[in-house]
N, C-alpha and C positions, 0 to 999 in steps of 0.2 A: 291674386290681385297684384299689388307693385311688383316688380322683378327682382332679387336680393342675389344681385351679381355674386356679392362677396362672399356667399355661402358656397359650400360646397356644393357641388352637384345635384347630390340623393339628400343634403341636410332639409330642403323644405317641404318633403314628405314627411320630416318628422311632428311628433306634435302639433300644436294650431299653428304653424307654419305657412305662408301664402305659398304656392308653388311657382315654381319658375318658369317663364317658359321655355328653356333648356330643358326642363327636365318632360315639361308636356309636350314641345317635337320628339323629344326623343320617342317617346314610349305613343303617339300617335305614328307618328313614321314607323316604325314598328312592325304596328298591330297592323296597319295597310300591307309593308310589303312580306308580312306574315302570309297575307294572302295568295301571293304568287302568281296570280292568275292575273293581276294587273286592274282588275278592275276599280279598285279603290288607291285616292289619292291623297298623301297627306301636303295643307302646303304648311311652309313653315309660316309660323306668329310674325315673323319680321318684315315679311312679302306679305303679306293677306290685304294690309289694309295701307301699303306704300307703294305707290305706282310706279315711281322712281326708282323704288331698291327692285321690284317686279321686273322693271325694264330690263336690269341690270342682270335678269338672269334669265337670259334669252331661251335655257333649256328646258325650263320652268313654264314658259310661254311655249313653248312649242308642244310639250306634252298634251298641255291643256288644250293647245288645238285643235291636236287630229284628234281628240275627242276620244279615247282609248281607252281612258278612263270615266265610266261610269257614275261616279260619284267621287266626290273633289272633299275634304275635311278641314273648313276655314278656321280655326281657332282664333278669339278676336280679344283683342285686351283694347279695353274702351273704360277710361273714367275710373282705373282702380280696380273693374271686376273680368273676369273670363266670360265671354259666352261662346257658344259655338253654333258656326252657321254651315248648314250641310248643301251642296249641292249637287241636285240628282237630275243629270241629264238626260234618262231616259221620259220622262217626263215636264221636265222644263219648271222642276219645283225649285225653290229652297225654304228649307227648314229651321227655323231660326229655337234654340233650347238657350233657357235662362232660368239658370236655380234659382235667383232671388222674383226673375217673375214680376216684373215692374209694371204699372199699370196701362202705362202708354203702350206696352210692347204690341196688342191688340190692337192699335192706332195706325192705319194704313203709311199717315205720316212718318211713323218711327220705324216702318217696314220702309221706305223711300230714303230715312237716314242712313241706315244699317248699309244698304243697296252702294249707296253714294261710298258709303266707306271702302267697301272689298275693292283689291286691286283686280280682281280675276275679270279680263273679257267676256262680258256676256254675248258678244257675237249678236244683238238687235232680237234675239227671241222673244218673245212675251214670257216671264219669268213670273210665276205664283208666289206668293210666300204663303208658308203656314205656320203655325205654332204649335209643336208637337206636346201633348200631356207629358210632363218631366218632373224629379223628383225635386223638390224645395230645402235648400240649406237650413239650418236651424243657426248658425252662427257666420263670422261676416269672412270665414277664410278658406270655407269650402270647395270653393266656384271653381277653381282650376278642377280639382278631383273630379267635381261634377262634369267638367268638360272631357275629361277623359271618359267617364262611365257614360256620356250621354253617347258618345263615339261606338263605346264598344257596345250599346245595344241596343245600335243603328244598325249595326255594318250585320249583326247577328240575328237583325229581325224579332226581338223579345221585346215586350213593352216593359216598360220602366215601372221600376216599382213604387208605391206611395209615400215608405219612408227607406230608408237604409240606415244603415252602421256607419261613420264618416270615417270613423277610426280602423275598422275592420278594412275601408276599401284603400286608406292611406297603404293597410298594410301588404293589401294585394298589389297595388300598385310598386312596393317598394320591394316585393317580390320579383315581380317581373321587371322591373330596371337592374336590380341586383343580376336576373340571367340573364338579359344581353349586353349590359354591361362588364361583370365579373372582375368588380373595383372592393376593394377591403372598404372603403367609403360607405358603398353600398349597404355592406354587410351589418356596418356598426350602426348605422342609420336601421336596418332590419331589426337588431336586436335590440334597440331602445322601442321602436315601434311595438312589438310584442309586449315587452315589459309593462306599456303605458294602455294595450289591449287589454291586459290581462288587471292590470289595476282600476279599469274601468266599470268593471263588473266584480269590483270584491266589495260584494253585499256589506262583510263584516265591519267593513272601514266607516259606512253609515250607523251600525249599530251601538256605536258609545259614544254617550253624551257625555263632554266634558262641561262641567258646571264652571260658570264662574268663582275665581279667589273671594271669599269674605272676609275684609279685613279684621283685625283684632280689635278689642274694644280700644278705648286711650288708658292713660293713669287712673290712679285710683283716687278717694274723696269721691262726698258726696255725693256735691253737686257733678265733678267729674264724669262719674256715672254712670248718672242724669241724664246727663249731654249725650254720654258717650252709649246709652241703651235709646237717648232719642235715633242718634245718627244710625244705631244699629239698626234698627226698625226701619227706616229708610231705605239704608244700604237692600235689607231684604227684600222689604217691596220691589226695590229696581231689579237687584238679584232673579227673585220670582218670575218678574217681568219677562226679563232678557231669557231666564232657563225656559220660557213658555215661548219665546219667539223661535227660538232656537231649536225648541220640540217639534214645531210646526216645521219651519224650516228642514228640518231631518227627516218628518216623515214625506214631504212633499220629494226631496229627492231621492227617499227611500222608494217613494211610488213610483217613481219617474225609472230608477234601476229596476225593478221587478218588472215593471211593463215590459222595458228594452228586452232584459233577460228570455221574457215568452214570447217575443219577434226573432231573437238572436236566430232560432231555429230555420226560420224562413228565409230572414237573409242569407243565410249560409246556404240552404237551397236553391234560392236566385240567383246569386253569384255560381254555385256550380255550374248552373244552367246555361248562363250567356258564357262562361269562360268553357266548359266543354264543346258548345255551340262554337266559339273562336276556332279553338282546338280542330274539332270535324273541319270548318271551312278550313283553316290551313293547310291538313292533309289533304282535304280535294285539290284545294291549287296545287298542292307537290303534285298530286297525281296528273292534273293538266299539264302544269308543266316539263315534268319528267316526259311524259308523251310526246310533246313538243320538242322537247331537244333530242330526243332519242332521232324523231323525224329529221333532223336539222342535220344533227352526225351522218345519217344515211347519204343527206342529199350532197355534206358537204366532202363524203367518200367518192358518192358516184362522179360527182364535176371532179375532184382531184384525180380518178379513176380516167375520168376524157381529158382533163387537160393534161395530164402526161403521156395520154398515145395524140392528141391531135400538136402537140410541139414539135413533135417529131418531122411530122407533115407541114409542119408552119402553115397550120388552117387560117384563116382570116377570124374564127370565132374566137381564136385564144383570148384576145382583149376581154371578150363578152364575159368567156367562162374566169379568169382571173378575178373579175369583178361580182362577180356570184359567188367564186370561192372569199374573197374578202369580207361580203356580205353575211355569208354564212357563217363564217369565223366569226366575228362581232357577236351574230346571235347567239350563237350555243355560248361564248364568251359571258354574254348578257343572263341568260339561261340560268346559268351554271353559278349563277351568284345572286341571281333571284331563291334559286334550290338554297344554297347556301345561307341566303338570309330566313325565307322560311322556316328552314329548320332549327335554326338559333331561335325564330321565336316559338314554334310549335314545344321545343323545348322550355322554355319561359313559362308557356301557358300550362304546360304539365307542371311544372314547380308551382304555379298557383295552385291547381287544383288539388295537389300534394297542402300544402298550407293550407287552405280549406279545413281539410280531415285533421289535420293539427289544431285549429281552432274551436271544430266542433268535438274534440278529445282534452279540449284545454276549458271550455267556456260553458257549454252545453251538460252540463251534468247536474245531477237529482241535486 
C-alpha cells in the first residue's frame, strides 16, 4: 500500500509492513530478466500509470514497441492498494489480479478505468480484459506480496492457490531479494522474518490462560465485610465473565492455528512448485541464450576475420562490415549480461527452494 521511503530497502518485507515499490521493481525486474530469453517485461510502478515520466523514458517506449516482449508486468499502486495488471500480447489480453477483489472490478466500466490509467501504448488493438481467479488477502497489508506471487504464477503457468501463508511468502520473498541483492540489510530483515515465521505457529503460546487479578477483600468490621464479600461477589461474576470470553477467544484462534498448521504442508508444496517451475524456465533462457551468443561470437569472428583481409585491399564493404562488427559487439555485450543476470537470479530461486526445506524442517512436524 503507501510507499515508506524512509525505511530501509528489505524493512517492509518484515512483519505487517506495506511493501514498497522499491522493493516490488526490484524483485519483479528480477524474476523477468531471470528469464533470459526476453520474453517477459517488468515496467517499473513509476512509468506504469505516468505518461509523462513514460515519455521520459524513450527506451522503455521502444522496447515496448518492437513488441519482443511477450508479456509486459504493470504493477499499479492506485488509492493505497497494489494490484497488478498483465499484458499479453500474444493474444491481445490483459489480465487484471486484485487480492482484495473489489466488487466493481467485474464492471466493464472499472476495466475502461484501469485502461485509462496504464501509461503503456496499446497501439489501437482491440484489447480484452479478464479477471484471473487469484488468492484473497485476509489483512489490509498484503497486496504488494500478492503482486508479486500473482506475477510469479503467471510467468510460471500454475494456478494460484485458495489460501496461502502471507508470512511464509514475506519470507521467501526476503529470500530472494537478500540474493540478488547481497545487503546485511537484507539479511537482518531475513532473520526477524524467520523468528516471527516461526512464532506464528507456536501452538504452545495459545495454550495458557492467563486469569485475571482478583483484588483482595477491603478492611476489616463487620459491615466492612459485608461490603467488601458484596464487591467480591461481583468482582467474580465479572471475573467469570471475562475468563469465559477469553476461553472462547483462545480456542477460536487455537482452531484458526491448527487448521493453518494442516494447510502449512500444501503451501510448502505450492511454492516448491511455481519457484522450481521459475527455476526450470531460467535455465532454458540461459540455455537459449548461451546458444545465442555463442552464435553471435562466431559471426562476430568470421566479420573481424573479412574485415582484416578485405582492409588490406580497401574493399568498398569495409564501412558495411565495421558496422555489423559494432552491431555484433553490442549484442554478445547485451548477451552476456542477460547470462549474468540470470544466473544471479536462478541463483536466488535456489536459495528459496533451499528455505522451503528449512521451513518444512522448522514448521511441519508431529
Amino acid at each position: 500500500m503507501d510507499d515508506q521511503a524512509q525505511e530501509p530497502v528489505s524493512k517492509c518485507l518484515q512483519g505487517s509492513n506495506w511493501l514498497t515499490a522499491t522493493v516490488i521493481n526490484d524483485i519483479l525486474c528480477s524474476i523477468a530478466s531471470g528469464l533470459a530469453d526476453g520474453t517477459v517485461m517488468a515496467i517499473d510502478s513509476a512509468l506504469t500509470t505516468d505518461k509523462r515520466a513514460m515519455a521520459r523514458h524513450p527506451a522503455h517506449l521502444s522496447k515496448i514497441a518492437t513488441g519482443e516482449h511477450d508479456r509486459l508486468l504493470l504493477p499499479i499502486h492506485k488509492n493505497g492498494h497494489w494490484i497488478l495488471v498483465i499484458l499479453n500480447r500474444s493474444d491481445t489480453r490483459l489480465d487484471l489480479y486484485d487480492s482484495l477483489d473489489p466488487v466493481q472490478q467485474s464492471d466493464p466500466a472499472y476495466f475502461a478505468h484501469i485502461e485509462r490509467l496504464i501509461a503503456i501504448p496499446l497501439h489501437g488493438d482491440t484489447w480484452t480484459w479478464e479477471k484471473p481467479r487469484c488468492t484473497q488477502q485476509r489483512d489490509s497489508n498484503s497486496c504488494g506480496v500478492a503482486v508479486l506471487m500473482f506475477a510469479l504464477f503467471a510467468i510460471t503457468g500454475i494456478h494460484l492457490p485458495e489460501t496461502v501463508d502471507w508470512v511464509m511468502w514475506r519470507r521467501l520473498f526476503a529470500v530472494f531479494h537478500d540474493a540478488i541483492t547481497d545487503t546485511d540489510d537484507a539479511k537482518l530483515v531475513l532473520d526477524c522474518l524467520r523468528r516471527e515465521h516461526l512464532q506464528e505457529y507456536d501452538i504452545a503460546k495459545y495454550t495458557v490462560l492467563v486469569s485475571p487479578d482478583i483484588p483482595e477483600p477491603g478492611p476489616s468490621g463487620m459491615v466492612c465485610i459485608k461490603e467488601a464479600l458484596r464487591r467480591r461477589e461481583d468482582q467474580l461474576e465479572r471475573v467469570q465473565a471475562e475468563i469465559a470470553t477469553l476461553k472462547r477467544h483462545q480456542d477460536l484462534v487455537y482452531q484458526d492455528l491448527t487448521k493453518r498448521k494442516r494447510q502449512l504442508p500444501a503451501h510448502i508444496s505450492g511454492a516448491q512448485q511455481v519457484w522450481a517451475a521459475l527455476s526450470e524456465k531460467c535455465q532454458s533462457g540461459v540455455r537459449t541464450r548461451a546458444g545465442d551468443l555463442e552464435s553471435r561470437r562466431i559471426q562476430l569472428r568470421n566479420r573481424l576475420q573479412a574485415l582484416g583481409i578485405l582492409q588490406e585491399f580497401e574493399s568498398p564493404i569495409v564501412g558495411v562490415l565495421k558496422t555489423e562488427v559494432s552491431d555484433l559487439q553490442q549484442q554478445v555485450e547485451h548477451y552476456e549480461k542477460d547470462l549474468a543476470k540470470a544466473d544471479r537470479v536462478h541463483k536466488a530461486t535456489t536459495a528459496v527452494c533451499e528455505e522451503l526445506t528449512r521451513i518444512d524442517q522448522e514448521l511441519c512436524v508431529a
